[in-house]
C-alpha positions as semicolon CSV with decimal commas, in nm:
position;residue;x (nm);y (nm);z (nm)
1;X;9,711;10,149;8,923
2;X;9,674;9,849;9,140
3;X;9,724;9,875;9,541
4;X;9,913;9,583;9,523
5;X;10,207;9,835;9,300
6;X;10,173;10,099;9,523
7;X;10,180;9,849;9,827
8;X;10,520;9,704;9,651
9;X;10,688;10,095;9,561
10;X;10,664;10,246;9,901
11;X;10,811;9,901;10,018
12;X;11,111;9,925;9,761
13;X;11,134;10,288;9,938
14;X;11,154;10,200;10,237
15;X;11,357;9,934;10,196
16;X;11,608;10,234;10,040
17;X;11,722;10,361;10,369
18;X;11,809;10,178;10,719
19;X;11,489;10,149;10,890
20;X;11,266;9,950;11,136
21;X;11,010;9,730;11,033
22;X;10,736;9,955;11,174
23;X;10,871;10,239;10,988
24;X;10,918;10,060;10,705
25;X;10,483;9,964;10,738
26;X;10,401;10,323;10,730
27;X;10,618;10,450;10,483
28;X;10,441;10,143;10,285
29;X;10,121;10,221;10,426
30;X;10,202;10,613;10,284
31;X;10,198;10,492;9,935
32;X;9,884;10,308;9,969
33;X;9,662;10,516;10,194
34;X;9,529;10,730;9,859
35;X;9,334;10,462;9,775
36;X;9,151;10,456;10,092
37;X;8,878;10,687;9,886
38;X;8,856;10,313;9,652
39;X;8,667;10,119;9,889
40;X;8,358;10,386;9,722
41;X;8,338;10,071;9,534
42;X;8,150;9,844;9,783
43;X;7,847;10,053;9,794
44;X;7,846;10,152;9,431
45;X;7,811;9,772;9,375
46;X;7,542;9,696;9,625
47;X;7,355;10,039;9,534
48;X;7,436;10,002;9,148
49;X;7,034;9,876;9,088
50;X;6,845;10,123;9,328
51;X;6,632;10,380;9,247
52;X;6,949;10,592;9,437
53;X;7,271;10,467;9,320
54;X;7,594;10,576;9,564
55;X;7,813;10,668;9,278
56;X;8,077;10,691;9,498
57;X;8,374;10,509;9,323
58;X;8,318;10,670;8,990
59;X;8,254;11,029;9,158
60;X;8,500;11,041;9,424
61;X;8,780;10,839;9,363
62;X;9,127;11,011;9,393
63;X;8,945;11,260;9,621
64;X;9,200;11,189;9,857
65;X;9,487;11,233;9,595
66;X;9,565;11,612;9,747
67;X;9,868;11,796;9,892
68;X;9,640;11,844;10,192
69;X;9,625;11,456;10,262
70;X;10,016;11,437;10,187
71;X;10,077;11,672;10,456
72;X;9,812;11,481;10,656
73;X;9,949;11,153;10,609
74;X;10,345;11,256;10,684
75;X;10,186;11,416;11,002
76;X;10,073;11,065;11,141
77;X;10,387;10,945;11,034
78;X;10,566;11,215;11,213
79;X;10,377;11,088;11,548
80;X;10,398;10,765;11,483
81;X;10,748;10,666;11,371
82;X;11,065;10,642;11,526
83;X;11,315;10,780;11,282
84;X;11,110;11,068;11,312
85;X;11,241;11,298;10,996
86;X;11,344;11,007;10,803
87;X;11,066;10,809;10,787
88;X;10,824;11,138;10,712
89;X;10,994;11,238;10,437
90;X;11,007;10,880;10,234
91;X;10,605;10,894;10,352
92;X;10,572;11,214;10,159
93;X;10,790;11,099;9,864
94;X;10,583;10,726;9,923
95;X;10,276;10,932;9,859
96;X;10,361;11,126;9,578
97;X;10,497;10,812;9,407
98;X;10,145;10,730;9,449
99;X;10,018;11,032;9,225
100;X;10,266;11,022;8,985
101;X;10,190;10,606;8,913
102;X;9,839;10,700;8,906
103;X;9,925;10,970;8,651
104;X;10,117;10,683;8,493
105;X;9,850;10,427;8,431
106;X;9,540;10,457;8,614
107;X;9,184;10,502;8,402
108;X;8,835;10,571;8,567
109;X;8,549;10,351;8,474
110;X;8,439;10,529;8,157
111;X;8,809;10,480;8,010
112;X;8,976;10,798;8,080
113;X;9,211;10,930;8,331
114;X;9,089;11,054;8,638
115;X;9,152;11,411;8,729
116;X;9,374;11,443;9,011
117;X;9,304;11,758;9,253
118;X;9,627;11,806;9,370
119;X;9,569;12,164;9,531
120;X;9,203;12,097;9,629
121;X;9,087;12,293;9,869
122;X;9,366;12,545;9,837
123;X;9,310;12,686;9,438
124;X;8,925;12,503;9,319
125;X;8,577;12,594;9,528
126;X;8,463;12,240;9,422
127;X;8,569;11,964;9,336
128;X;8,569;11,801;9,009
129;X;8,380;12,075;8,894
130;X;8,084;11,980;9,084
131;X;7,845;12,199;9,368
């Protein structure tokens, strides 16, 4: 899915329960901040006609899309919000509204839907099936 719909549901959530504008940015910035792993894009495109293509877009993308990061993510939102309790746990439900849109409607470059390693590193010894 776009970052510009995950940008607008962790808005809508926040905008669900009586916040402050800052916490209101992070628990938007929660639903984004999967997508971070996207910007693998850049040097796929600039690398895309060397003899060494980064393929890091098409390999890695939704690398980030783990419990791990979730509990990562509501961590810095912990530390960084006011509403302390509040705020981290519409980041955590921000950021699996993330997963489950992606799961929804998002399709890697060769058409099909990316795998998601939700329990990576906990349950898989690589990732994607990969050494």
């Amino acid at each position: 899915m776009s970052p510009v719909t995950h940008c607008l549901t962790g808005w809508v959530l926040a905008n669900a329960a009586d916040l402050s504008s800052r916490d209101r940015a992070i628990v938007t910035f929660a639903a984004v901040i999967p997508d971070v792993d996207g910007l693998g894009v850049f040097a796929e495109i600039v690398t895309r006609n060397s003899q060494h293509p980064l393929l890091w877009f098409s390999e890695y993308h939704h690398a980030l899309h783990t419990l791990l990061f979730a509990g990562c993510v509501s961590a810095c939102a912990f530390v960084m919000s006011q509403r302390r309790w509040i705020t981290t746990s519409l980041a955590f439900v921000a950021f699996h509204l993330h997963l489950l849109e992606d799961l929804a409607g998002s399709r890697g470059p060769d058409g099909f839907n990316w795998p998601i390693p939700y329990l990576f590193p906990f349950t898989c010894s690589r990732l994607y099936g990969r050494s």
